[in-house]
PyMOL commands that place a pseudoatom at each C-alpha (Angstrom):
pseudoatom trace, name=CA, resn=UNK, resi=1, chain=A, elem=C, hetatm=0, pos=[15.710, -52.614, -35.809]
pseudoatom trace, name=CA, resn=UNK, resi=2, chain=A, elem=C, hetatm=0, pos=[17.175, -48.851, -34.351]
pseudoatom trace, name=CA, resn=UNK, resi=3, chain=A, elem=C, hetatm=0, pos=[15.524, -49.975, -30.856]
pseudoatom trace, name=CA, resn=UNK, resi=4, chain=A, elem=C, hetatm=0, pos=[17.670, -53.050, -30.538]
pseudoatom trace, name=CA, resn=UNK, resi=5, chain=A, elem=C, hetatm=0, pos=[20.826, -51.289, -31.803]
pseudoatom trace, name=CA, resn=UNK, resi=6, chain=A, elem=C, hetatm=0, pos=[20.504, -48.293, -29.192]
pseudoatom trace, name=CA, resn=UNK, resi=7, chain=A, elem=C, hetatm=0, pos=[19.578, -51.390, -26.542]
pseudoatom trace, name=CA, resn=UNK, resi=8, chain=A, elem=C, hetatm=0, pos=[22.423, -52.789, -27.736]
pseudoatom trace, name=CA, resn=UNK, resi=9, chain=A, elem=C, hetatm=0, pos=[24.790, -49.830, -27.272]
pseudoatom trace, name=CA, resn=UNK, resi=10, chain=A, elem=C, hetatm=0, pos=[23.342, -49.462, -23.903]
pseudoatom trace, name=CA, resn=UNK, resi=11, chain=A, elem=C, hetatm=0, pos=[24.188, -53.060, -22.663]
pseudoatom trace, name=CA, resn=UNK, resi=12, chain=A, elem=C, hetatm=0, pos=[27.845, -52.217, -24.649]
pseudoatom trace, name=CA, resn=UNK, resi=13, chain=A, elem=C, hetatm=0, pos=[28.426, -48.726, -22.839]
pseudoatom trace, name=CA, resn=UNK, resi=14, chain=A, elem=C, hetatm=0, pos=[27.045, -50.691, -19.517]
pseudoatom trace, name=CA, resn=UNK, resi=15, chain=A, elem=C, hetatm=0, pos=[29.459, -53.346, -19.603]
pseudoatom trace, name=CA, resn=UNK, resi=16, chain=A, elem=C, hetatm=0, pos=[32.597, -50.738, -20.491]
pseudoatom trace, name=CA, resn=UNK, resi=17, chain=A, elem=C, hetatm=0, pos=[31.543, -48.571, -17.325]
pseudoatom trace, name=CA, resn=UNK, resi=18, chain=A, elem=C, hetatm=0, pos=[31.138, -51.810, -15.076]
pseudoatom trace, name=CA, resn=UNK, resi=19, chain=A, elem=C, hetatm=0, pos=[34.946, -53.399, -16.238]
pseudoatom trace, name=CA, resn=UNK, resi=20, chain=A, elem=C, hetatm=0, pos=[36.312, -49.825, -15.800]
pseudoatom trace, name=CA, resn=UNK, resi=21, chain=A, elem=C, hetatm=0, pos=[34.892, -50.047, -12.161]
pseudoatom trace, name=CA, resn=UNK, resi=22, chain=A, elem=C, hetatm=0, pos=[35.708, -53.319, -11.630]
pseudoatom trace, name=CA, resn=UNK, resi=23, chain=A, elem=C, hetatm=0, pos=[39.769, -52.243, -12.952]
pseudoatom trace, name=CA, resn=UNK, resi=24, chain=A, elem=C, hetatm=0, pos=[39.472, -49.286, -10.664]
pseudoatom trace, name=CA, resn=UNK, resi=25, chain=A, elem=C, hetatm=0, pos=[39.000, -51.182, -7.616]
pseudoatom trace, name=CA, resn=UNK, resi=26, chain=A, elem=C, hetatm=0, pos=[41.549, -54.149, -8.292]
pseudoatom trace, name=CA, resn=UNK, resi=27, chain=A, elem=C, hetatm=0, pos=[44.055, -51.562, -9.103]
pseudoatom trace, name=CA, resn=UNK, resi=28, chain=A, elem=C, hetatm=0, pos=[43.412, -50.168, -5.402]
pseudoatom trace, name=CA, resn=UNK, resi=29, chain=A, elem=C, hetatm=0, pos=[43.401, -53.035, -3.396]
pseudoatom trace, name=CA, resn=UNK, resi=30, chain=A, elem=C, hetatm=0, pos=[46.786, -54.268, -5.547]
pseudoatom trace, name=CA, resn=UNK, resi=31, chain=A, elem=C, hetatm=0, pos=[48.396, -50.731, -4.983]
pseudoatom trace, name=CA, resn=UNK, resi=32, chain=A, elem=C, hetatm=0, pos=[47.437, -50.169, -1.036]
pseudoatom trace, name=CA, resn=UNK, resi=33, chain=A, elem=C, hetatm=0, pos=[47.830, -53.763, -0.012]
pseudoatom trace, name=CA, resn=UNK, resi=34, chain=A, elem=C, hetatm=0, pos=[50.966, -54.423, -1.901]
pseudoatom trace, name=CA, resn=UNK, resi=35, chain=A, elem=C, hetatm=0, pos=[52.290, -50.663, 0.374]
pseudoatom trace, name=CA, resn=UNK, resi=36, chain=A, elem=C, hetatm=0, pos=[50.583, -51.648, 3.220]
pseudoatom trace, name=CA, resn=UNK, resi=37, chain=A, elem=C, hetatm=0, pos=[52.273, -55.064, 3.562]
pseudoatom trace, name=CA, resn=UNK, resi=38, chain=A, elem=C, hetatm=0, pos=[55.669, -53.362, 2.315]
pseudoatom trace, name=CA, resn=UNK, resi=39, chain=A, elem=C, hetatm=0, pos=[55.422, -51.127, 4.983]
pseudoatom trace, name=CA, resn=UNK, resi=40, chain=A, elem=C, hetatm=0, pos=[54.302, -53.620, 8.153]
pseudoatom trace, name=CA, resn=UNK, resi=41, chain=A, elem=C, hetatm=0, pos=[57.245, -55.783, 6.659]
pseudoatom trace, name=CA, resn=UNK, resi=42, chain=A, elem=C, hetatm=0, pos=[59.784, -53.207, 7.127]
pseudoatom trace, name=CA, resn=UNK, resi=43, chain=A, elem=C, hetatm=0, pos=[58.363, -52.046, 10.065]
pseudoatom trace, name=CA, resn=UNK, resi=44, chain=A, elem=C, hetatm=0, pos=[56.939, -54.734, 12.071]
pseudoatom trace, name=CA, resn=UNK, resi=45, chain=A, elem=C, hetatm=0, pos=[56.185, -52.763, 15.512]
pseudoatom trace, name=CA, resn=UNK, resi=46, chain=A, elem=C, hetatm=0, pos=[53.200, -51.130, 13.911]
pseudoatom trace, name=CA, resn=UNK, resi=47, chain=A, elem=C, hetatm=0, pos=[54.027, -47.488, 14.774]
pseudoatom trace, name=CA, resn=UNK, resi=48, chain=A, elem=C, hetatm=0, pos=[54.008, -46.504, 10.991]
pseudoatom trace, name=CA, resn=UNK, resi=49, chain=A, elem=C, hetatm=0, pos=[50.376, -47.582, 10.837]
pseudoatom trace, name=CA, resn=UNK, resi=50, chain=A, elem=C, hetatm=0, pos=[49.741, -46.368, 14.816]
pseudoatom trace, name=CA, resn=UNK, resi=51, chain=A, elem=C, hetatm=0, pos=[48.790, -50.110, 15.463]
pseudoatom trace, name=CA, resn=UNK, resi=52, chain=A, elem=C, hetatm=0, pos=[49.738, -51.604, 18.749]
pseudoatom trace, name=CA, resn=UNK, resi=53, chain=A, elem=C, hetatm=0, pos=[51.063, -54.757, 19.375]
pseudoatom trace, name=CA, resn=UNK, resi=54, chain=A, elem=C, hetatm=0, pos=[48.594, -55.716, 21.744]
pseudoatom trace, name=CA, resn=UNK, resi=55, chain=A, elem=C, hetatm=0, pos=[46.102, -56.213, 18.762]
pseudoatom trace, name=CA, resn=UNK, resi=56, chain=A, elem=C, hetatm=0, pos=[47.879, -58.995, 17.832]
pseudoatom trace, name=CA, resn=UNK, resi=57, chain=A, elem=C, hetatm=0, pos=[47.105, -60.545, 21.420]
pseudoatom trace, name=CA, resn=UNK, resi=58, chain=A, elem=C, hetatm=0, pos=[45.409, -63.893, 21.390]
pseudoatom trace, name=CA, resn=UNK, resi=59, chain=A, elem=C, hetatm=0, pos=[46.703, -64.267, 17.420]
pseudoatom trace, name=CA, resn=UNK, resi=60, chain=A, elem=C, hetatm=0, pos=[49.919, -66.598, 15.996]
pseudoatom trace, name=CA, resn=UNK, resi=61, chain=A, elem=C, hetatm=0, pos=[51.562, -63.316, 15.372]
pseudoatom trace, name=CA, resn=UNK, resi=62, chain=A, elem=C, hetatm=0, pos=[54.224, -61.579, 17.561]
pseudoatom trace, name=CA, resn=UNK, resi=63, chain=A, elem=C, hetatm=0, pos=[54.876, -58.451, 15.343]
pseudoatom trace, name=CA, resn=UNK, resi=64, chain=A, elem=C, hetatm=0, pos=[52.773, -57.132, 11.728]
pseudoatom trace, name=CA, resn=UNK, resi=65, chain=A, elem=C, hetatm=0, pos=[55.858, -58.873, 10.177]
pseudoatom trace, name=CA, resn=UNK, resi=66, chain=A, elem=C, hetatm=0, pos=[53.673, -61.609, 8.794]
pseudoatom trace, name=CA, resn=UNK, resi=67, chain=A, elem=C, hetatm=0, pos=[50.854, -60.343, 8.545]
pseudoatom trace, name=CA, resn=UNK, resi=68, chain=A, elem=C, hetatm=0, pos=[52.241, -57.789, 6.135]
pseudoatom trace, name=CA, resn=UNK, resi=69, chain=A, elem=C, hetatm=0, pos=[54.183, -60.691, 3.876]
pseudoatom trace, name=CA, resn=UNK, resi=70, chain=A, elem=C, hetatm=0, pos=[50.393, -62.324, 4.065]
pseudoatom trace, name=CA, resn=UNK, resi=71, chain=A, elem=C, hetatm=0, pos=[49.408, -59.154, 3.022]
pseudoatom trace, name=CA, resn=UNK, resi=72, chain=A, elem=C, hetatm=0, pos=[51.378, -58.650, -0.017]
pseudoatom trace, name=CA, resn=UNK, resi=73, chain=A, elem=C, hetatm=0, pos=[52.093, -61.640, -1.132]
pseudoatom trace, name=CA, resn=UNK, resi=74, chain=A, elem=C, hetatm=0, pos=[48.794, -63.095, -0.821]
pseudoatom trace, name=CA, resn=UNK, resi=75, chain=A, elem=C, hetatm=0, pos=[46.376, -60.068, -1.514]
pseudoatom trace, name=CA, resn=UNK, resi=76, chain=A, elem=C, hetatm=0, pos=[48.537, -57.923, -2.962]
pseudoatom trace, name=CA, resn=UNK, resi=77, chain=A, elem=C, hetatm=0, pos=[49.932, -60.204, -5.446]
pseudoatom trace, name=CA, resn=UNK, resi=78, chain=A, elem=C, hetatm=0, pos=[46.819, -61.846, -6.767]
pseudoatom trace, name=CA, resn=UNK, resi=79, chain=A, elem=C, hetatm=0, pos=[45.127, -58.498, -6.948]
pseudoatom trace, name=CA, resn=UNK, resi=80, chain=A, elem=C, hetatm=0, pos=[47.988, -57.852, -9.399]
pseudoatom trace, name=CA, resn=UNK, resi=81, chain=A, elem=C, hetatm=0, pos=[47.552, -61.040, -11.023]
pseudoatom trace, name=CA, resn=UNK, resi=82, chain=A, elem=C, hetatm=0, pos=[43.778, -59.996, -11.389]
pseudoatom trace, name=CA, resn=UNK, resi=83, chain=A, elem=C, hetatm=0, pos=[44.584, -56.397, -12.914]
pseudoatom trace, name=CA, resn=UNK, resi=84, chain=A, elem=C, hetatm=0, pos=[46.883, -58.237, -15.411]
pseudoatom trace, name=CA, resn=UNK, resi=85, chain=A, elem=C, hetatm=0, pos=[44.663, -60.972, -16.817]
pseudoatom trace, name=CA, resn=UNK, resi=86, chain=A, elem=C, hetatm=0, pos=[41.190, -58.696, -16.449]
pseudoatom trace, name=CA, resn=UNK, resi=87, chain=A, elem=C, hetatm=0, pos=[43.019, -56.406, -18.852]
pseudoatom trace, name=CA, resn=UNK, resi=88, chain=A, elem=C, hetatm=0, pos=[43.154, -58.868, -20.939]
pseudoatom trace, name=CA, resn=UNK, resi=89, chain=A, elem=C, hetatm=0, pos=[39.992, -59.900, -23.633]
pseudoatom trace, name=CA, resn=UNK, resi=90, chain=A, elem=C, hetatm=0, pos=[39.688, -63.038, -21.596]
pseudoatom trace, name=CA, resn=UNK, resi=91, chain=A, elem=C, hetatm=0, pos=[36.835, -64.675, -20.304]
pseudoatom trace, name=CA, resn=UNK, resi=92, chain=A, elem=C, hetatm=0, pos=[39.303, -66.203, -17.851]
pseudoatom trace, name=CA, resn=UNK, resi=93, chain=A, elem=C, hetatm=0, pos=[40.416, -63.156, -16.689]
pseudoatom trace, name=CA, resn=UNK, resi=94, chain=A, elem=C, hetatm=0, pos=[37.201, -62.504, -14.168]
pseudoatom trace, name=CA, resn=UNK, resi=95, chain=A, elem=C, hetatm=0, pos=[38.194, -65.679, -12.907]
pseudoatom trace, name=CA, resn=UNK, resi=96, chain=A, elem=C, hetatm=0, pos=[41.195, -63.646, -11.179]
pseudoatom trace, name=CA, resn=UNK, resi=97, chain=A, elem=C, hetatm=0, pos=[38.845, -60.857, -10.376]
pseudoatom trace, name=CA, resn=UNK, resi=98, chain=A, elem=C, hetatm=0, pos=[36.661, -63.182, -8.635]
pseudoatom trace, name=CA, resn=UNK, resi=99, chain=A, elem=C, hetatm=0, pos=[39.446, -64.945, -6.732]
pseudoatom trace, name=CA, resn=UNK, resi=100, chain=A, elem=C, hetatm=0, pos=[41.028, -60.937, -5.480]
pseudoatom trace, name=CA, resn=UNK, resi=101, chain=A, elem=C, hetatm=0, pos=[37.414, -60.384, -4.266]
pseudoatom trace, name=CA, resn=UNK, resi=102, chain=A, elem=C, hetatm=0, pos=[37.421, -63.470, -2.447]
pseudoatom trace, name=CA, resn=UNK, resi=103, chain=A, elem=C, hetatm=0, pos=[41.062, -62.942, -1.092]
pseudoatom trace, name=CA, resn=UNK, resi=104, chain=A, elem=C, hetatm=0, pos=[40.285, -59.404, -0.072]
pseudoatom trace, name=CA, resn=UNK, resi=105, chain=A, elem=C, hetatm=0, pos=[36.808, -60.361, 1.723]
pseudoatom trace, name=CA, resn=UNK, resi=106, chain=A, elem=C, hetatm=0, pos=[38.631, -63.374, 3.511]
pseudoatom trace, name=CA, resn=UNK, resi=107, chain=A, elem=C, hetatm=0, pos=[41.568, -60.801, 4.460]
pseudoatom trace, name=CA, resn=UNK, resi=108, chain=A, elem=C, hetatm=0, pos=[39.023, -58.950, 6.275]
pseudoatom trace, name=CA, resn=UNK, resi=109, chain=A, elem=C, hetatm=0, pos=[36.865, -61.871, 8.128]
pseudoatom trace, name=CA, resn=UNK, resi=110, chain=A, elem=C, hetatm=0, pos=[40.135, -63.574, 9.343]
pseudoatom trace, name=CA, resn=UNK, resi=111, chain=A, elem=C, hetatm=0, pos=[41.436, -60.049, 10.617]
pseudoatom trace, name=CA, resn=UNK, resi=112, chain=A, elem=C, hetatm=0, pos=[37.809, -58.974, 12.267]
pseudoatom trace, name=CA, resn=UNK, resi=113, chain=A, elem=C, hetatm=0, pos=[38.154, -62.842, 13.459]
pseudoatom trace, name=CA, resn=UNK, resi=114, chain=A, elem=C, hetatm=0, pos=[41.801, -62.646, 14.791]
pseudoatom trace, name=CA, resn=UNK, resi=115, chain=A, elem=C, hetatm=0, pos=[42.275, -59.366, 16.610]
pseudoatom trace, name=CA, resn=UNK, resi=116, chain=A, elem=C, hetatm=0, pos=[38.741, -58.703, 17.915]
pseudoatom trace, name=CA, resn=UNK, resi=117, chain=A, elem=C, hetatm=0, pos=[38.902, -55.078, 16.642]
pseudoatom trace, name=CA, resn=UNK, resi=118, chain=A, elem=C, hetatm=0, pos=[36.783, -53.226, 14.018]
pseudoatom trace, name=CA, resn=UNK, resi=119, chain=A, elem=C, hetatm=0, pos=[37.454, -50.323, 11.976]
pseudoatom trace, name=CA, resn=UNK, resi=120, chain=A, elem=C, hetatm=0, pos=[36.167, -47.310, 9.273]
pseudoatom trace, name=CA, resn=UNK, resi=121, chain=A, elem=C, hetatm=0, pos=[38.617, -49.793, 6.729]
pseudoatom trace, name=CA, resn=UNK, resi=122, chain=A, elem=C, hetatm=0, pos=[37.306, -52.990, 7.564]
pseudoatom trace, name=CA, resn=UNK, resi=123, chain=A, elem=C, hetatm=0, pos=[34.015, -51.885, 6.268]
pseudoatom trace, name=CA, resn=UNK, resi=124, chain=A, elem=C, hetatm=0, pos=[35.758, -50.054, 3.348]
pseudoatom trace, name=CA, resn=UNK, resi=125, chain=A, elem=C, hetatm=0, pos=[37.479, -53.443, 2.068]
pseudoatom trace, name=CA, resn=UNK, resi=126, chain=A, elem=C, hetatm=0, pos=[34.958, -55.913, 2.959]
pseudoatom trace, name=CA, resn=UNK, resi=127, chain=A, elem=C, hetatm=0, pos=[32.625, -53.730, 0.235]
pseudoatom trace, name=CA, resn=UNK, resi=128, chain=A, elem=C, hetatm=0, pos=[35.193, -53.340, -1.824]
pseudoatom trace, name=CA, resn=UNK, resi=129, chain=A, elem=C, hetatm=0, pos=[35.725, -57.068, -2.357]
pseudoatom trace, name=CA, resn=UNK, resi=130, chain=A, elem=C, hetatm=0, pos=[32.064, -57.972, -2.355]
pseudoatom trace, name=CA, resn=UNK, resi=131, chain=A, elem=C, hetatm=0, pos=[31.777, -55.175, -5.100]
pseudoatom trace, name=CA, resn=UNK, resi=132, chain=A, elem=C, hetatm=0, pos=[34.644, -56.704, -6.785]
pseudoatom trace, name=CA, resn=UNK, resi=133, chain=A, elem=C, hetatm=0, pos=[33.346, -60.242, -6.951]
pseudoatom trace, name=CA, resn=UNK, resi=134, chain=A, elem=C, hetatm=0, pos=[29.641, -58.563, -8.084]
pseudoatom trace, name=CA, resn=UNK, resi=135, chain=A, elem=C, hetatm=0, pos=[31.086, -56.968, -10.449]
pseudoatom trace, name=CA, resn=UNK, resi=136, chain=A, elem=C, hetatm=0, pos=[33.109, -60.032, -11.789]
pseudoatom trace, name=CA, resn=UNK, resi=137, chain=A, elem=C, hetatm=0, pos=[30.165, -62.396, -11.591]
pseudoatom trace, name=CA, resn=UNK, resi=138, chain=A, elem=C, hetatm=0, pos=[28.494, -60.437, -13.763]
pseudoatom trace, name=CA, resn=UNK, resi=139, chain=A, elem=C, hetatm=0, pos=[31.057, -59.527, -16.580]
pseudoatom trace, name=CA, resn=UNK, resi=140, chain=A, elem=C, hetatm=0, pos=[31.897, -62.979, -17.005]
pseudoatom trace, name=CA, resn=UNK, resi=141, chain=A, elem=C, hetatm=0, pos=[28.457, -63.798, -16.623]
pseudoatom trace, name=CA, resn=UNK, resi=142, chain=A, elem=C, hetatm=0, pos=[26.167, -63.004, -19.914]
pseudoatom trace, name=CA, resn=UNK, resi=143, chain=A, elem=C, hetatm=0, pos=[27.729, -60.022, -20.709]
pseudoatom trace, name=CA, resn=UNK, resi=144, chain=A, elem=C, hetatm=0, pos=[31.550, -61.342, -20.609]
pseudoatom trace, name=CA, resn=UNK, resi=145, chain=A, elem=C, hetatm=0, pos=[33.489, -60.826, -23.882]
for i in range(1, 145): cmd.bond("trace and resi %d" % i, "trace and resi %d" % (i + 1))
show_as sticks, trace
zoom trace
């Protein structure tokens, strides 16, 4: 009987650490996409972010203008959504947490796809979201409350 109920509080303290994460990284991508996109909007030339243009060569997109409302509208605002409901003791709230670590992963293969250039952040993001959608699998998963 004591085994199970320190197994128990293992898989307990496991799943507290793992939401925590998950929370963590939401709340970043919410926080630096919803700036980010603030910041291309009001500044569509790119010099704020020492972008050029030319990147957007070859793409729909004259200026970062709407890239940056894609930006935070799109992954910025459903990463908020996500932080709102997966605070919540709601099943239905990884189903947000899944969708921002869908949006955030897509973000970054349509960008890779679009402008033909790769950076340090791409990497950063595209693991972030993977994480994020891991880490919501498996909350809501077995171990969802």
């Amino acid at each position: 009987m004591q085994v199970k109920a320190v197994a128990l509080w293992g898989i307990y303290m496991i799943k507290r650490v793992m939401k925590k994460i998950l929370l963590i990284l939401i709340a970043f991508v919410a926080v630096t996409a919803t700036i980010s996109g603030l910041l291309m909007i009001s500044n569509p030339d790119g010099v704020i972010f020492n972008l050029s243009l030319s990147l957007l060569d070859g793409t729909p997109f004259k200026n970062f203008k709407i890239p940056g409302i894609i930006l935070t509208a799109v992954v910025g605002g459903i990463n908020i959504l996500a932080l709102f409901f997966t605070t919540r003791q709601n099943v239905k709230g990884y189903n947000w947490a899944l969708a921002s670590g869908a949006v955030v992963c897509g973000w970054i293969v349509v960008q890779l796809l679009l402008i033909h250039a790769v950076n340090w952040l791409h990497f950063l993001y595209l693991g972030i979201g993977i994480l994020i959608i891991l880490l919501a699998y498996q909350l809501k998963g077995k171990w969802a409350v």
